[in-house]
Rosetta silent file (secondary structure, phi, psi, omega in degrees, C-alpha in Angstrom):
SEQUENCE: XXXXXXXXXXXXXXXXXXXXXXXXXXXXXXXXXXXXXXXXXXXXXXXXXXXXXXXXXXXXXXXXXXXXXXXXXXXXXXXXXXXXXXXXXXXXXXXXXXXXXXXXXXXXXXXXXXXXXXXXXXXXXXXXXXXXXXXXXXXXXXXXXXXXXXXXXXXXXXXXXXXXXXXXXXXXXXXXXXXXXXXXXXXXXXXXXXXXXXXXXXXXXXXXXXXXXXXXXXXXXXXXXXXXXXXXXXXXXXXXX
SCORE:     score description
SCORE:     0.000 S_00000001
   1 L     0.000  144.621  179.352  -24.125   11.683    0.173 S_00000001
   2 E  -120.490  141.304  171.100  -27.504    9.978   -0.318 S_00000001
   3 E  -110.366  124.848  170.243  -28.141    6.406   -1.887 S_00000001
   4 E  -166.368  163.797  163.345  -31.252    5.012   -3.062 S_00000001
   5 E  -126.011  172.923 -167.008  -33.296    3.489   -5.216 S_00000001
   6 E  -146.301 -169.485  129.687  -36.495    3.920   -7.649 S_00000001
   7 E   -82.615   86.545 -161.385  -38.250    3.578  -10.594 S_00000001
   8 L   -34.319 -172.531  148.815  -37.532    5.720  -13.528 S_00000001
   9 L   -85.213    2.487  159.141  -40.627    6.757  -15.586 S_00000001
  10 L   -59.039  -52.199 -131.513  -39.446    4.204  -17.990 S_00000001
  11 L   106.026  -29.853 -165.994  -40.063    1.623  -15.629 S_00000001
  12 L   -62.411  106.294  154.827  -36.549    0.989  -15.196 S_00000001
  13 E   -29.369   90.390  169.692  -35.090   -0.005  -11.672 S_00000001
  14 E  -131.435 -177.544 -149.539  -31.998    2.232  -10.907 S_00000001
  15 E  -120.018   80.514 -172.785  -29.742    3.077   -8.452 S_00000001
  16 E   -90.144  117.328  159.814  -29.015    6.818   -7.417 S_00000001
  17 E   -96.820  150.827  178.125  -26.304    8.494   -5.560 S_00000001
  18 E  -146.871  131.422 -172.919  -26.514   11.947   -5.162 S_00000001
  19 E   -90.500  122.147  152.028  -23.961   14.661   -3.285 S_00000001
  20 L   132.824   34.482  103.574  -24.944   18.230   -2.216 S_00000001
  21 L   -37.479  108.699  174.480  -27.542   17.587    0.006 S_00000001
  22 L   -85.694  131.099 -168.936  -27.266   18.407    3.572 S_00000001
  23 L   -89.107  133.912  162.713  -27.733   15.137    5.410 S_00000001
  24 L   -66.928  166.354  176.189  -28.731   14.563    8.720 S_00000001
  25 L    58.344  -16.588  172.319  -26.463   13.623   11.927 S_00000001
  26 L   -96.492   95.546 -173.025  -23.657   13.863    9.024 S_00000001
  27 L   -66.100   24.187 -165.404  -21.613   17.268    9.914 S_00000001
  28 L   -97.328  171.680  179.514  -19.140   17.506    7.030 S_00000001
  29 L   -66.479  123.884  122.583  -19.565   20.485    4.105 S_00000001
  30 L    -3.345  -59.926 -176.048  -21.791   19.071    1.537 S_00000001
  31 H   -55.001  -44.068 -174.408  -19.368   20.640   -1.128 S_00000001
  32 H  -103.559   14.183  131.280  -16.767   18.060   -0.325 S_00000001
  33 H   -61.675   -8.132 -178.097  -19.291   15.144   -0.648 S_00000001
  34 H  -114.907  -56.236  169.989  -20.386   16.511   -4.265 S_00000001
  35 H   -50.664  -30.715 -157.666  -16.059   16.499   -4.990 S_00000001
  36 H   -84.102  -55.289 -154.534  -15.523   12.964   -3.567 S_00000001
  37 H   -84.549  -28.909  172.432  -18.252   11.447   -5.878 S_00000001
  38 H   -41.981  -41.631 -175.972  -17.307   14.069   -9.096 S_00000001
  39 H   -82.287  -23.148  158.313  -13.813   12.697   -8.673 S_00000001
  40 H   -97.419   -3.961  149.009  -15.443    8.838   -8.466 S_00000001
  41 L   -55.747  -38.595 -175.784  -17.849    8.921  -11.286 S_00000001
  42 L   -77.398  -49.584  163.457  -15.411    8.533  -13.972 S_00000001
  43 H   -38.795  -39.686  168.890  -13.786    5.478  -12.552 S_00000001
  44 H  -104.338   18.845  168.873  -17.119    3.840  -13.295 S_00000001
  45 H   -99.856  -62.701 -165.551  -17.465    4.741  -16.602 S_00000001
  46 H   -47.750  -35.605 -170.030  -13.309    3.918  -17.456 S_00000001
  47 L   -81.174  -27.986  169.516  -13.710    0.736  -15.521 S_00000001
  48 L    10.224  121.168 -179.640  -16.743   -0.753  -16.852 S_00000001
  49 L  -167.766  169.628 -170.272  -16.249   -4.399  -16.066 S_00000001
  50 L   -83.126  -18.948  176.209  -18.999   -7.642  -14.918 S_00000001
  51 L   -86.796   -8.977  175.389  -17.895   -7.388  -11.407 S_00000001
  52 E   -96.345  137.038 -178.171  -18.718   -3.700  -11.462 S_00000001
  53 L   -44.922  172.859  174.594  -22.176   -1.535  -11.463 S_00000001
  54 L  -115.787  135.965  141.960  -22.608   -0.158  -14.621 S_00000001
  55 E   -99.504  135.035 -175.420  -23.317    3.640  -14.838 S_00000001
  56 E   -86.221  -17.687 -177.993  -25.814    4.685  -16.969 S_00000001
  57 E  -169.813  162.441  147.358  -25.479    8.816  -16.480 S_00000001
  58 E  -145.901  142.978 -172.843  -24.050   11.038  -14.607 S_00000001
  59 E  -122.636  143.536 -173.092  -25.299   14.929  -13.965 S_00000001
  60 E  -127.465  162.753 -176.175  -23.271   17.766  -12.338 S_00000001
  61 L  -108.808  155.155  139.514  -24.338   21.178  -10.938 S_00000001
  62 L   -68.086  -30.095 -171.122  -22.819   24.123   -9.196 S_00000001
  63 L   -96.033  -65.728  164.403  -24.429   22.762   -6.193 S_00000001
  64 L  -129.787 -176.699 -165.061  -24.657   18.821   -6.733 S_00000001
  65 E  -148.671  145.220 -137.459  -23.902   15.752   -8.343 S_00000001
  66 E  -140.533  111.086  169.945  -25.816   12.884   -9.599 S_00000001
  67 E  -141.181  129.949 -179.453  -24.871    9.565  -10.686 S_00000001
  68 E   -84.521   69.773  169.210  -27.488    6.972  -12.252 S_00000001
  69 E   -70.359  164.856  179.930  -26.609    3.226  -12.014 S_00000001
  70 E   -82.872  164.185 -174.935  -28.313    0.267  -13.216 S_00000001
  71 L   -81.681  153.039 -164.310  -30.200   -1.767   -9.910 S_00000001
  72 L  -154.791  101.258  156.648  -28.106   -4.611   -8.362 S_00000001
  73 L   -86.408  141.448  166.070  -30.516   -7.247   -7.111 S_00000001
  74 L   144.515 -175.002 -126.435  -29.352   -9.125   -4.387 S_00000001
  75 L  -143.329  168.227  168.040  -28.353   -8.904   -0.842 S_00000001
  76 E  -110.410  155.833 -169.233  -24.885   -7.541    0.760 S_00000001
  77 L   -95.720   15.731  164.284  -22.366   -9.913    2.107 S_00000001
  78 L   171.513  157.378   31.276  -22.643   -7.518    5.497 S_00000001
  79 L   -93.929  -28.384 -137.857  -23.380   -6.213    8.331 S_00000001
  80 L  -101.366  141.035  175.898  -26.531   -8.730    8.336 S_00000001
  81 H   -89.765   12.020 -168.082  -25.692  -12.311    7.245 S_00000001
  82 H   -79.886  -45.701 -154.905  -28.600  -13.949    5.003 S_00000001
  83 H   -79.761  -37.913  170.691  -26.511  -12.572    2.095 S_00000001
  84 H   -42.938  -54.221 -161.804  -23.058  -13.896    3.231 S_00000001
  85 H   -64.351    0.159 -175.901  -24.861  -17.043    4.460 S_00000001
  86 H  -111.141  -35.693 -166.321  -26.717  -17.575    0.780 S_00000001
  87 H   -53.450  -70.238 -160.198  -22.958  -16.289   -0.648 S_00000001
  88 L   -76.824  -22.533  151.500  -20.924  -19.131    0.950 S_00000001
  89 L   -36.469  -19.053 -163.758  -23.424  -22.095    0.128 S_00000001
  90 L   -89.505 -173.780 -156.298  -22.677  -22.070   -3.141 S_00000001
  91 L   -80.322  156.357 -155.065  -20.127  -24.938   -5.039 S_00000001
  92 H   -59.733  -60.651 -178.328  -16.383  -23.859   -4.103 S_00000001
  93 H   -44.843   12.253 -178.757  -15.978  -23.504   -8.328 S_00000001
  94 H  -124.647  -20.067  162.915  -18.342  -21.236   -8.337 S_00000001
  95 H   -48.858  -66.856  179.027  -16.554  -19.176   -5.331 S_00000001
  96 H   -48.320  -70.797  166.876  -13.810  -19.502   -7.498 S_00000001
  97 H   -64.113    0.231  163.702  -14.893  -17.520  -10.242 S_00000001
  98 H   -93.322  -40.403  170.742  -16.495  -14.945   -8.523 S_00000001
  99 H   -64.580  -46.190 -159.935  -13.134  -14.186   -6.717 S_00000001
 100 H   -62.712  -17.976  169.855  -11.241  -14.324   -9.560 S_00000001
 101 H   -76.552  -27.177 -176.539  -13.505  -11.570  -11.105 S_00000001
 102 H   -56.909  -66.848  169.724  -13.421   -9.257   -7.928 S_00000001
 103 L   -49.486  -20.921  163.339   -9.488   -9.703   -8.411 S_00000001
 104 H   -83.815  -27.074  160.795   -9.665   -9.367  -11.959 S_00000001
 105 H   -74.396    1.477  163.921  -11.266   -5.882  -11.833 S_00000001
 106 H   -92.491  -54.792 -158.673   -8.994   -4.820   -9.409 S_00000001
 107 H   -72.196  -13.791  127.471   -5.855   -5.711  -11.102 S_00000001
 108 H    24.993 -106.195  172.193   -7.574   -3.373  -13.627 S_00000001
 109 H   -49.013  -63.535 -174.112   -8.120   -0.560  -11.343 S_00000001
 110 H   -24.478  -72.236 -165.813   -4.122   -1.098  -10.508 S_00000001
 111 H   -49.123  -27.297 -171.190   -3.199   -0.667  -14.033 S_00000001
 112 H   -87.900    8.692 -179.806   -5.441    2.207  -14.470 S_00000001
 113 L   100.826   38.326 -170.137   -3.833    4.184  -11.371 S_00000001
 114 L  -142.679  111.310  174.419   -6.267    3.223   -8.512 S_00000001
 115 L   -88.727 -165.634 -158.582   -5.314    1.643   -5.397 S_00000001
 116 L  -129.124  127.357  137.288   -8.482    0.200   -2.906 S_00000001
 117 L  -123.747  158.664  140.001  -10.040    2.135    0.019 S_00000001
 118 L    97.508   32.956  173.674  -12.999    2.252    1.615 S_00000001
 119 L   -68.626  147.518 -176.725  -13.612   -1.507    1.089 S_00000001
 120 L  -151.775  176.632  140.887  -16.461   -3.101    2.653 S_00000001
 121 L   -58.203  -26.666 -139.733  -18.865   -5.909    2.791 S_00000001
 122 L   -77.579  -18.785 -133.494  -21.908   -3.811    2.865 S_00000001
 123 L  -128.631   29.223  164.787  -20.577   -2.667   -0.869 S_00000001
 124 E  -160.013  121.901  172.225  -20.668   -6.491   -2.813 S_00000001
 125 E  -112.227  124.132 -125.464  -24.092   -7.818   -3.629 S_00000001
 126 E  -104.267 -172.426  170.330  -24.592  -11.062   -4.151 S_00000001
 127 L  -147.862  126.634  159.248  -28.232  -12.398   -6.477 S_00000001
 128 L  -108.365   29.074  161.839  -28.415  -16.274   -5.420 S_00000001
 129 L   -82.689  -42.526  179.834  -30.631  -16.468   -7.900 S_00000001
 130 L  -143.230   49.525  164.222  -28.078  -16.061  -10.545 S_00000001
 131 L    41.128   16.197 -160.661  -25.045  -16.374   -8.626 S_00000001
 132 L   -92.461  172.747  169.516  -23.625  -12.845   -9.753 S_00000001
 133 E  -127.523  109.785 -148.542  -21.506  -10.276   -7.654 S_00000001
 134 E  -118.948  113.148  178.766  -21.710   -6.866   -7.741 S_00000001
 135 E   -70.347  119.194  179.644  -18.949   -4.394   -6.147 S_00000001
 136 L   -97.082   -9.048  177.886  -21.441   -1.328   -5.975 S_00000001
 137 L  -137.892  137.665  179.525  -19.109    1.339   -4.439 S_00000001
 138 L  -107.959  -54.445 -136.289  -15.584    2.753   -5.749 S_00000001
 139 L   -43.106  -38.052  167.072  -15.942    5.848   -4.574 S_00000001
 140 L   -95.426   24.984  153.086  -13.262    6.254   -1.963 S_00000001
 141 L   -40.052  132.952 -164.292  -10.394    4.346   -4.217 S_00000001
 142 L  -109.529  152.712 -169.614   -7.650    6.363   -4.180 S_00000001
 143 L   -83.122   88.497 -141.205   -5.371    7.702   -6.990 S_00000001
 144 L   -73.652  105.655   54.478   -1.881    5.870   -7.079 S_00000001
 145 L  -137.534  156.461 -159.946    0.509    6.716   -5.611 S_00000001
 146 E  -126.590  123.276  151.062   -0.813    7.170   -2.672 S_00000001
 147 E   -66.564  118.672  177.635   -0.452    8.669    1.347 S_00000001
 148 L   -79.012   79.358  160.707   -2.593    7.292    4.415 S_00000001
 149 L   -84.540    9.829  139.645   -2.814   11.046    5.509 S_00000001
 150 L  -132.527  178.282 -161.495   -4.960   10.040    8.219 S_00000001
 151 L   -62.327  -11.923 -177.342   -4.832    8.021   11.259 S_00000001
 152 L  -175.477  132.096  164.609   -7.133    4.863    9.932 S_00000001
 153 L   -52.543  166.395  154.609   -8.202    4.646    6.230 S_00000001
 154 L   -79.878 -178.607 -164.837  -11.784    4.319    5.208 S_00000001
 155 L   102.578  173.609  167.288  -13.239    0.781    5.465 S_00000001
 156 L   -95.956  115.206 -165.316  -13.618   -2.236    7.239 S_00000001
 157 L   -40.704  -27.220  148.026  -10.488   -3.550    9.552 S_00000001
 158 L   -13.745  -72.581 -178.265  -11.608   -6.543    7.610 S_00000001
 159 L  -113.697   13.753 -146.341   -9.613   -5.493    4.938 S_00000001
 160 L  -104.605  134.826  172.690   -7.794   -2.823    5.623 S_00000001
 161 L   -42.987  119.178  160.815   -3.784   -2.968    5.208 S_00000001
 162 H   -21.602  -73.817 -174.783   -1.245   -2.326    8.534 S_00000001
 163 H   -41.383  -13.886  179.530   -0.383    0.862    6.324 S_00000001
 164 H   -65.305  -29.290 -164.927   -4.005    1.627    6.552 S_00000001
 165 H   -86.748   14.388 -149.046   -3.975    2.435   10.349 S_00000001
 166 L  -132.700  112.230 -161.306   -0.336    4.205    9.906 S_00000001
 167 L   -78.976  103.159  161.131   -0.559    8.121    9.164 S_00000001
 168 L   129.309    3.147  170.737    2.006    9.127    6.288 S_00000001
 169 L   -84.535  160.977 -178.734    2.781    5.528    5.180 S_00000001
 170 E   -62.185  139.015  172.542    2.394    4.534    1.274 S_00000001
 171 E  -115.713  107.561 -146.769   -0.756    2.842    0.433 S_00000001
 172 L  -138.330 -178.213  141.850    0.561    1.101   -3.194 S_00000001
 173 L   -28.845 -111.418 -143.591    0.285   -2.208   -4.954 S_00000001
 174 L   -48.888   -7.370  171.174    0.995   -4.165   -2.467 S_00000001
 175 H   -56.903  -54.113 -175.843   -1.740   -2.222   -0.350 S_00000001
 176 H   -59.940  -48.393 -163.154   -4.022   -3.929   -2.982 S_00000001
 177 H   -71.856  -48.244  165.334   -2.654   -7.436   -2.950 S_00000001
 178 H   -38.884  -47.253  177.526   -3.384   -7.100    0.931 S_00000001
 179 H   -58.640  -53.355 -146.682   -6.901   -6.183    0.609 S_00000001
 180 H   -91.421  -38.542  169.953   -7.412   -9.153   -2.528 S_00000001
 181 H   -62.902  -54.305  154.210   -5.772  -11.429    0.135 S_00000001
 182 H   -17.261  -76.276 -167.413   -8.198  -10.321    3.346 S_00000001
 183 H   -49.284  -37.779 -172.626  -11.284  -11.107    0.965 S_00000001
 184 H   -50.641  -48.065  178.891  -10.155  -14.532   -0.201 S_00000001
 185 H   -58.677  -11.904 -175.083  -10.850  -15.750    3.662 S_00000001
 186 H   -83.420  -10.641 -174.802  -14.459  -13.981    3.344 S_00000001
 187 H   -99.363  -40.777  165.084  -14.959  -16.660    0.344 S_00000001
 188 H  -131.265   58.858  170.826  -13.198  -19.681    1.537 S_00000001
 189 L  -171.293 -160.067 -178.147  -11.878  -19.410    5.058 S_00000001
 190 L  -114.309  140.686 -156.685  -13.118  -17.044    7.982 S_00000001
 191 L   -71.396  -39.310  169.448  -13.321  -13.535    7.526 S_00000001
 192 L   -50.756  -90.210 -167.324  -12.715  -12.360   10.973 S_00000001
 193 L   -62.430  -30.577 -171.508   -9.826  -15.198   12.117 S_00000001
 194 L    42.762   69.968  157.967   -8.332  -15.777    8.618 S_00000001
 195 L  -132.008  167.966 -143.759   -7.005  -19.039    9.986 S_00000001
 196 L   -81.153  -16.169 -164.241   -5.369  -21.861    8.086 S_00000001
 197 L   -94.278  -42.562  164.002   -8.126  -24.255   10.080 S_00000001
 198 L   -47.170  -18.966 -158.368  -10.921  -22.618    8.611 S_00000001
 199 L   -91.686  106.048  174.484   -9.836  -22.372    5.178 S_00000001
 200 L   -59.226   20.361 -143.095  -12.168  -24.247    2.510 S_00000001
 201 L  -166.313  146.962 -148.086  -10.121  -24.427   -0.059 S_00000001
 202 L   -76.160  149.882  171.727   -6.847  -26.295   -1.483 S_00000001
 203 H   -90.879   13.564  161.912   -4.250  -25.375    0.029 S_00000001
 204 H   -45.356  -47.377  177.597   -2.249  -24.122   -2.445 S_00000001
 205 H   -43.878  -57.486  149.967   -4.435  -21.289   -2.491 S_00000001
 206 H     9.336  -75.385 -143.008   -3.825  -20.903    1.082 S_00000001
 207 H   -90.950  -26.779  147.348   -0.516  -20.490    0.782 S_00000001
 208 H   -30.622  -75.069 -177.282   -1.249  -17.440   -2.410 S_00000001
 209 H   -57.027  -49.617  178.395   -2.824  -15.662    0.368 S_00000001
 210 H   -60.775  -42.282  158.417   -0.605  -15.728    3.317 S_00000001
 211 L   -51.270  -31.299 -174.532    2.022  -14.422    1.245 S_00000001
 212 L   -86.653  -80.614  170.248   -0.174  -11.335    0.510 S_00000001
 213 L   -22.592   -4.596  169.313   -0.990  -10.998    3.869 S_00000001
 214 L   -56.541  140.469  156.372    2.474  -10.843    5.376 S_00000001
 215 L   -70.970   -6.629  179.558    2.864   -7.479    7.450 S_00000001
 216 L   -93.299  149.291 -149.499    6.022   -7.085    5.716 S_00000001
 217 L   -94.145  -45.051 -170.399    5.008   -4.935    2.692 S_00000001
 218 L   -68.338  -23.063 -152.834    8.341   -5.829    0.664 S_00000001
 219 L  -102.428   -6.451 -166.565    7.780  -10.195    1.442 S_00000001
 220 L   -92.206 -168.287  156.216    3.824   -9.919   -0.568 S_00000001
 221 L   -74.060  153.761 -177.590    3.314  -10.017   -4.217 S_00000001
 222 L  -121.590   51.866  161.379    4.026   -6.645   -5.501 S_00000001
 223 L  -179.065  146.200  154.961    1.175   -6.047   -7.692 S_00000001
 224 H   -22.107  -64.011 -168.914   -2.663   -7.417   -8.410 S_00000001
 225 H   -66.306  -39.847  146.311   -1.325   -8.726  -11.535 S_00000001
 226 H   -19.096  -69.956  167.279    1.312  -10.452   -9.770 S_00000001
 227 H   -40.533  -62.593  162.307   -1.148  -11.677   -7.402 S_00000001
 228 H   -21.516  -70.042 -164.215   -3.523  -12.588   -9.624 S_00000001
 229 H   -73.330  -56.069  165.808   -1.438  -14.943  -11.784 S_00000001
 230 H     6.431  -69.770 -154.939    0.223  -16.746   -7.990 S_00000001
 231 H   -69.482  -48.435  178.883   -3.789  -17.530   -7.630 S_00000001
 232 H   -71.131  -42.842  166.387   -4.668  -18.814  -10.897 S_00000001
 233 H   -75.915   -3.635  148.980   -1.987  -21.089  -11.120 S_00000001
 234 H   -72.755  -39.349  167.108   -2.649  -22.304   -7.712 S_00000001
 235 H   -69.664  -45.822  167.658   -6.340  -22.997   -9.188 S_00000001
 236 L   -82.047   21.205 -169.099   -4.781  -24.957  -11.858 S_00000001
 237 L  -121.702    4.743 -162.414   -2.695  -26.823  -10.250 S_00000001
 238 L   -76.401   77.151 -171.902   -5.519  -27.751   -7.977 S_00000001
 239 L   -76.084  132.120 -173.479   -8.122  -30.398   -7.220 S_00000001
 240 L  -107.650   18.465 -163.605  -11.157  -28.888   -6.763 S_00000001
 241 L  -108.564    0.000    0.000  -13.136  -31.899   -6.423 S_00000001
């Protein structure tokens, strides 16, 4: 699949992926890079939400497939750090509401029958100019309910669930709440160690997270929305000052 961006004849700044191209150094069939994004285009029209790109079109083929996003200025929170490192300056409350949207567009996805793969840093882009957050790629979210039919999921070990590395276990809800747990340490704690010494943030929240993060699957919250609500009433119960 190829990503870039341009300038319409409009003027406009967008954002193109496009599948059914053969790419170098990448050996897989073209054909099932033009299914993977056919089958993830729709997800970003049904999902349409402020933490998500917006798509403006998408065009299909026999041969390839085309999808037309709006431009997302701003920097990725990885591999490189000025964008983390611009990310985590900002005021905790303002942390705070940027998570709570990433997590609110996930609990979302949940409802709409989409669990989280292929999570990354590289794929939320931050503007410190106007403090927004953009998740720019869906594309390998998986369709609920779901089997880790290979040996390690897409993604970064960042975020990626025990069940991710474990071939034929369920990747579910609570798969999610794992992931939405992971991330909270890239916003107030350390993304790597996730350890309680590191952690920026009250500890109720803390304490939100660690529960999602349990390796036992059965011991987390057992949904986003479940999750979700833990953490906001852990914000409001909070001093953030």
């Amino acid at each position: 699949m190829l990503s870039f961006g341009l300038v319409s004849p409009q003027g406009q700044r967008i954002y193109l992926k496009y599948a059914g191209a053969p790419v170098i150094n990448f050996p897989s069939d073209p054909a099932l890079a033009v299914r993977k994004l056919r089958l993830a285009l729709p997800n970003y029209h049904n999902l349409r939400h402020p933490a998500l790109i917006r798509l403006i079109s998408a065009h299909d083929s026999e041969s390839g497939c085309l999808g037309v996003f709006e431009w997302a200025e701003g920097l990725p929170l990885g591999p490189r750090p000025e964008g983390y490192s611009d990310f985590r300056s900002m005021p905790l409350v303002d942390r705070l509401r940027l998570y709570d949207m990433i997590c609110d567009f996930h609990a979302r996805a949940e409802a709409a029958g989409l669990c989280i793969a292929g999570f990354s840093d590289a794929h939320m882009i931050f503007n410190a100019g106007t403090g927004r957050l953009i998740l720019s790629n869906i594309d390998d979210y998986l369709p609920l309910p779901a089997i880790n039919t290979k040996s390690r999921l897409p993604g970064s070990p960042l975020y990626l669930p025990p069940e991710g590395y474990r071939k034929g276990d369920a990747i579910d809800e609570t798969s999610n709440v794992y992931t939405l747990s992971a991330l909270s340490h890239c916003f107030f704690g350390d993304r790597i160690d996730k350890t309680k010494e590191a952690w920026k943030a009250p500890e109720k929240l803390y304490q939100v997270v660690l529960r999602g993060l349990n390796e036992n699957r059965s011991r987390r919250q057992q949904s986003t929305g479940e999750f979700l609500s833990d953490w906001r009433e852990a914000v409001r119960s909070s001093r953030l000052n």
